[in-house]
N, C-alpha and C positions, 0 to 999 in steps of 0.2 A: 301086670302089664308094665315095661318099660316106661318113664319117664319120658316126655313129650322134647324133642330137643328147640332151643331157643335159635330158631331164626330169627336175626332180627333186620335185615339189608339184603333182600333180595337184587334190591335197585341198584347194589355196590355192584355186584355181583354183574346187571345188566351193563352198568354201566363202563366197569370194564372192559367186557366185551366189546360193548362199542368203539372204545377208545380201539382197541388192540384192532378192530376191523379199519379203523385211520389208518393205525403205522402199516396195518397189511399194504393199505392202499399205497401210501407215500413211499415207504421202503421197498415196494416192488418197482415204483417209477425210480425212483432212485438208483436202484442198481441197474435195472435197462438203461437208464440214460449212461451210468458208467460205462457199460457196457459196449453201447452204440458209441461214448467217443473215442474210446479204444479202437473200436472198428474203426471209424471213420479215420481218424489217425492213420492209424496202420493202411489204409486205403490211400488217403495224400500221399502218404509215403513211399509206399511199393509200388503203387501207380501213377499217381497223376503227378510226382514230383520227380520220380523217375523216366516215367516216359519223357517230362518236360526236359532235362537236363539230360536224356539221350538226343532228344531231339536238336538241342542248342549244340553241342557235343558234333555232332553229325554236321551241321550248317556251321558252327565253326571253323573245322576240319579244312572242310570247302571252301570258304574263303580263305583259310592257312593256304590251301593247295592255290588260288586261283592268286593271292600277293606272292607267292614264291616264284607261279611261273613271270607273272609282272616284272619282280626281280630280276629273273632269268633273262627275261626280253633285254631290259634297261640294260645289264649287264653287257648282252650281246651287239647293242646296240651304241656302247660308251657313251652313256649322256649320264653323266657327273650330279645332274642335279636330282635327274630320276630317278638316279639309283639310291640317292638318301631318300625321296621321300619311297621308295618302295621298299628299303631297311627300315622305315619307321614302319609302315603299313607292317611287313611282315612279323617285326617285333610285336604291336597289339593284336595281329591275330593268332599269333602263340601265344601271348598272355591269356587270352579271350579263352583257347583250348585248355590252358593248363586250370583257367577258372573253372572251366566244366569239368574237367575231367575229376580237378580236387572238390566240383560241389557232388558228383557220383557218389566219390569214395567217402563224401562226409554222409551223403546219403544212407549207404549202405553202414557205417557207423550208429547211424542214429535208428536204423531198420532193427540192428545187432541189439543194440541198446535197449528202446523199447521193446522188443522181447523178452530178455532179460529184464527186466522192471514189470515189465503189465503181467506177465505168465504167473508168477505167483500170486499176484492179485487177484488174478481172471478165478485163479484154482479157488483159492477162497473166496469167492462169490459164486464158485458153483454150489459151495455150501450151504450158504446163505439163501439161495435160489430156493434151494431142494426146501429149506427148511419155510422160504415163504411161500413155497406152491403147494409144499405138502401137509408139514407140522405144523402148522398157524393156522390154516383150515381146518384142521382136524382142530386144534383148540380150541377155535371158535363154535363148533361144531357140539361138541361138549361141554361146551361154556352155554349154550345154548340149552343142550338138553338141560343141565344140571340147574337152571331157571324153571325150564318148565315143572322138572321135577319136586322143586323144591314150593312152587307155587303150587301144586296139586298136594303136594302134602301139606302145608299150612292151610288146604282149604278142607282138609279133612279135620273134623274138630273131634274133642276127647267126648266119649260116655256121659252124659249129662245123667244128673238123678232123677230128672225130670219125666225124663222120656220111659223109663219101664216103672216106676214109682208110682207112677196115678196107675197101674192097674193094681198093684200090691196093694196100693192104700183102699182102694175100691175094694179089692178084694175081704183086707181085715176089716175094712167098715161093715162089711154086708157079715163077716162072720159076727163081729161087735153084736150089731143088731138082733140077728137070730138068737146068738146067743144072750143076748139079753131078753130077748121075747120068753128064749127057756127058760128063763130063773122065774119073767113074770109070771108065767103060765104055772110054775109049781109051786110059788107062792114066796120066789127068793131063797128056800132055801135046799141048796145043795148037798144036806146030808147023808 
């Protein structure tokens, strides 16, 4: 019979596992949370920072159009004073449009941008995904079996002498005996 092999740290063994069932846990919240701020990003950005600076954009415009006609009036009107302050007016509300219009296109810049930077990221945490939803479970899973395994074999013990031995010794004793009773019986001797 094979040589009995020397376990000796099942409890390394468990204890591993448990550890590795930790990182399962934290490194799955970890890359969801990457994940969700990317979203969320990408969300401020394509929506809610866009729709804003369409909106300002829009209401800008509007006030642009409603100091030019002011302009126009003042102008029509020849009153010298009105018409500076409706060139000022109109000047900061073309400022106002040219600020919306350049926060859009930084907008859409930074849209471009973070695509370009998160996408390869994203690619590579789908790897990392696969490998905590699928691979890691499976490890653990077999980390587990191979505990149990190895506990059910250390609880298998070797062949003791003990155990078939007292019938053999029983046995030659009782032949001893008889046979000794036959020698008595003939008088000792056997020739």
């Amino acid at each position: 019979m094979a040589e009995r092999a020397q376990v000796t740290s099942v409890e390394a063994i468990e204890a591993f596992r448990a550890r590795l069932i930790v990182y399962l846990t934290k490194a799955r919240a970890a890359v969801e949370e990457a994940s969700a701020e990317v979203s969320r990003t990408r969300q401020w950005l394509e929506v809610d920072q866009r729709r804003y600076w369409e909106d300002q954009l829009r209401l800008r415009r509007k006030k642009l159009e409603r100091a030019q006609d002011e302009l126009s009036s003042a102008r029509l009107s020849t009153l010298q004073d009105a018409t500076g302050a409706q060139q000022m007016a109109v000047r900061k509300a073309r400022e106002a449009v040219y600020e919306a219009e350049a926060k859009l296109n930084l907008l859409k810049r930074w849209d471009h941008e973070l695509e370009n930077r998160a996408e390869p990221l994203l690619r590579q945490t789908i790897h990392l995904q696969h490998a905590l939803n699928n691979d890691l479970p499976k490890a653990i899973a077999y980390l587990a079996q191979t505990v149990k395994t190895l506990d059910e074999y250390s609880g298998i013990q070797a062949p003791r002498s003990s155990g078939p031995a007292p019938e053999r010794s029983e046995n030659l004793s009782n032949e001893n005996s008889a046979a000794s009773d036959a020698n008595d019986s003939s008088g000792g001797n056997l020739e």
